[in-house]
N, C-alpha and C positions, 0 to 999 in steps of 0.2 A: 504493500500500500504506500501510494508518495504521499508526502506532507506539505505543506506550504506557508513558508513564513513571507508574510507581505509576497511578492512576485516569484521570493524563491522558493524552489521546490527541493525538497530533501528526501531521501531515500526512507528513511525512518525515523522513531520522534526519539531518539537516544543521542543526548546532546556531549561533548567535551567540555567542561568545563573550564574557565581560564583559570590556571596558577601560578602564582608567581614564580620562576624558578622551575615550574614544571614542564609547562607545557611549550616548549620549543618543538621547532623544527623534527627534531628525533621522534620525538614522545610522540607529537601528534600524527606522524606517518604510521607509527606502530598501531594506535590508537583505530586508524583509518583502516587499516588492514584488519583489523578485528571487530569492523561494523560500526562505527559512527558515524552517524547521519547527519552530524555537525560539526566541527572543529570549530574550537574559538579560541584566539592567541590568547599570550600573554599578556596583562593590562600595559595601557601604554599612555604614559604622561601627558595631557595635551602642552603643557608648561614646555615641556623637555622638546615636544616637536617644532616650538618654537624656535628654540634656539639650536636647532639640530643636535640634538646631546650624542655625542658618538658611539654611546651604551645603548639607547635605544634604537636606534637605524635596525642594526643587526636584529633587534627582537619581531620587526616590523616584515621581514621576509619569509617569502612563503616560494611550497612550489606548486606548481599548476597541478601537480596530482591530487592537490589537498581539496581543491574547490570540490563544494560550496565551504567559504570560510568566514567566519567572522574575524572583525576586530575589536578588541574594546580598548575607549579612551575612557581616562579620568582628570577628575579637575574639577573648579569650582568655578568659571568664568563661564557664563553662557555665549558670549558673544566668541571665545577663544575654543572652546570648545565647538560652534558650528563653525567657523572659519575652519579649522584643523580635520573636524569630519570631511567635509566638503573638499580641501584638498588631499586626502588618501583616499576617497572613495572610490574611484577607478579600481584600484586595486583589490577591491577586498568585495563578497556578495553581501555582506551585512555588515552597522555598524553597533557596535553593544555601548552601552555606556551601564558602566560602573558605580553603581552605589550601597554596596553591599562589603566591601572590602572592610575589615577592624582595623588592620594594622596601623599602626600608633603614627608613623612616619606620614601617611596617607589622610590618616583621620584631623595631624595636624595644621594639615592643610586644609580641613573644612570639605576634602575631598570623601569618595568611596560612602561608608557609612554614615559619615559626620552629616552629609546635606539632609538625613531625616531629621534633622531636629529641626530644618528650613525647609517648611512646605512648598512658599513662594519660592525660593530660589531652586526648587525641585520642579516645579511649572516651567519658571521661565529656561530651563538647559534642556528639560524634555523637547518645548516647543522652537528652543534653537535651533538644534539639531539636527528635529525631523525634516523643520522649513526648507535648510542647507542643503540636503542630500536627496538625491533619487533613490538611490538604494534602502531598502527596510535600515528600521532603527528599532534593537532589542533592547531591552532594560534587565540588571540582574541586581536586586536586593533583599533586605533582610526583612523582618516581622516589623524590625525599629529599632531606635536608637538604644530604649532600656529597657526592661522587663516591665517597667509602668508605664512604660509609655511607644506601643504597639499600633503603629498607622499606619499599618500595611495597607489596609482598606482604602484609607486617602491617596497613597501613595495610586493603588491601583487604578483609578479615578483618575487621578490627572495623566495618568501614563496614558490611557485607553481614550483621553480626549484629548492628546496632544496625538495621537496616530500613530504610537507604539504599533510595533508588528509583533512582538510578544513579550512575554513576561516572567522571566526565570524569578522563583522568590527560594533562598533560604528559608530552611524554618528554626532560626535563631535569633534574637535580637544580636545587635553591637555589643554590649556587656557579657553575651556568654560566649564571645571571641567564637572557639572551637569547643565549647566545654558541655560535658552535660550531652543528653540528645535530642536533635532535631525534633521540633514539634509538628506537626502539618495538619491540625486545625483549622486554624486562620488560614491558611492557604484553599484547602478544601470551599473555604467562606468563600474567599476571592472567587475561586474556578467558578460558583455560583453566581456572583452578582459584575464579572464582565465578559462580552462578547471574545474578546483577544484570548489568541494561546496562553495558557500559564503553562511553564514548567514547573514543576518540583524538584528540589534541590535539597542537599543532608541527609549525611549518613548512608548512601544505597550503596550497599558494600555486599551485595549479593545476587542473581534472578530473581531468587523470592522474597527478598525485602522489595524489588524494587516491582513486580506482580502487584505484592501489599502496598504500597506506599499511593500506584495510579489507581489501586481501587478506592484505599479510603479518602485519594484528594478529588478524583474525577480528573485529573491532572491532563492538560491534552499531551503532555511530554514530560520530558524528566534528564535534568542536567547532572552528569557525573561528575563528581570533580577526585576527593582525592582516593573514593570507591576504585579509580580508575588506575592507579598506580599499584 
């Protein structure tokens, strides 16, 4: 059965998750050869593409075997961020952005996780982005910024009214990093109340976790990340 995220069509809804440090070039050919229906790089700084950083160039290449591929940027400037979609687009079938990442380096920059505590500033880089690009624009984040404070629901909302092509969610908030396990609840919620693909994400580190995981979310797909290694 094919899939279809915004224009592009995938073989199956079994996606690659990006990792930092992981998922290069290597990983993700091995990855593809073992049935993914998505590859999606490494995150990749919109800041850093500015100034051409020489560490990221190299993360930013793909080979033509890998299509269909995503890329994900991150960053906290709306207007830098679609400027930077808009010029790598050519290259890539999908563009992911990033709001899901913990890591401390990332969060302090207001980037990855951090933008859920700013709703508004979570509208206006969704609806940068998509405006910028012809190619689909995916979204991958968390439940929320803390365990009190869970707005995934909103999040989902403005994602699916800025014309998000899909919607990968963690089921962790920002505070349980990698700890503890994956909820998929409120995800289950979301698949319920919008039209766009969600994926499910956390913890599938088996067939039958991840069997159980699209049953009890309705999930239309399902991001692997470090299940995958």
């Amino acid at each position: 059965m094919k899939w279809k995220i915004g224009t592009v069509e995938i073989p199956n809804r079994f996606v690659l998750a990006p990792m930092a440090g992981v998922t290069d070039l290597a990983f993700r050919r091995l990855c593809k050869e073992q049935g993914a229906g998505l590859l999606c790089m490494e995150m990749i700084s919109a800041k850093a593409l500015l100034y051409n950083n020489r560490n990221t160039l190299p993360l930013m290449q793909i080979d033509e075997s890998e299509h269909p591929i995503a890329v994900q940027l991150f960053g906290s400037d709306p207007e830098l961020m679609a400027f930077q979609a808009e010029r790598i687009e050519e290259h890539y079938d999908i563009i992911d952005i990033n709001m899901g990442c913990p890591a401390k380096k990332v969060c302090n920059v207001l980037a990855g996780s951090a933008l859920l505590q700013n709703e508004p500033l979570v509208a206006d880089i969704l609806n940068a982005v998509v405006k910028a690009v012809d190619v689909p624009v995916t979204l991958k984040t968390r439940l929320g910024w803390h365990d009190d404070h869970k707005n995934i629901h909103v999040i989902a909302q403005m994602a699916e009214a800025a014309g998000i092509a899909a919607l990968a969610v963690h089921g962790r908030t920002r505070t349980q990093m990698y700890k503890g396990e994956a909820a998929y609840d409120l995800i289950a919620e979301v698949k319920s109340r919008v039209q766009m693909p969600v994926w499910v994400n956390g913890d599938i580190t088996s067939p039958q976790k991840a069997a159980a995981v699209l049953k009890q979310t309705g999930a239309d797909g399902m991001m692997i990340g470090r299940g995958a290694q």
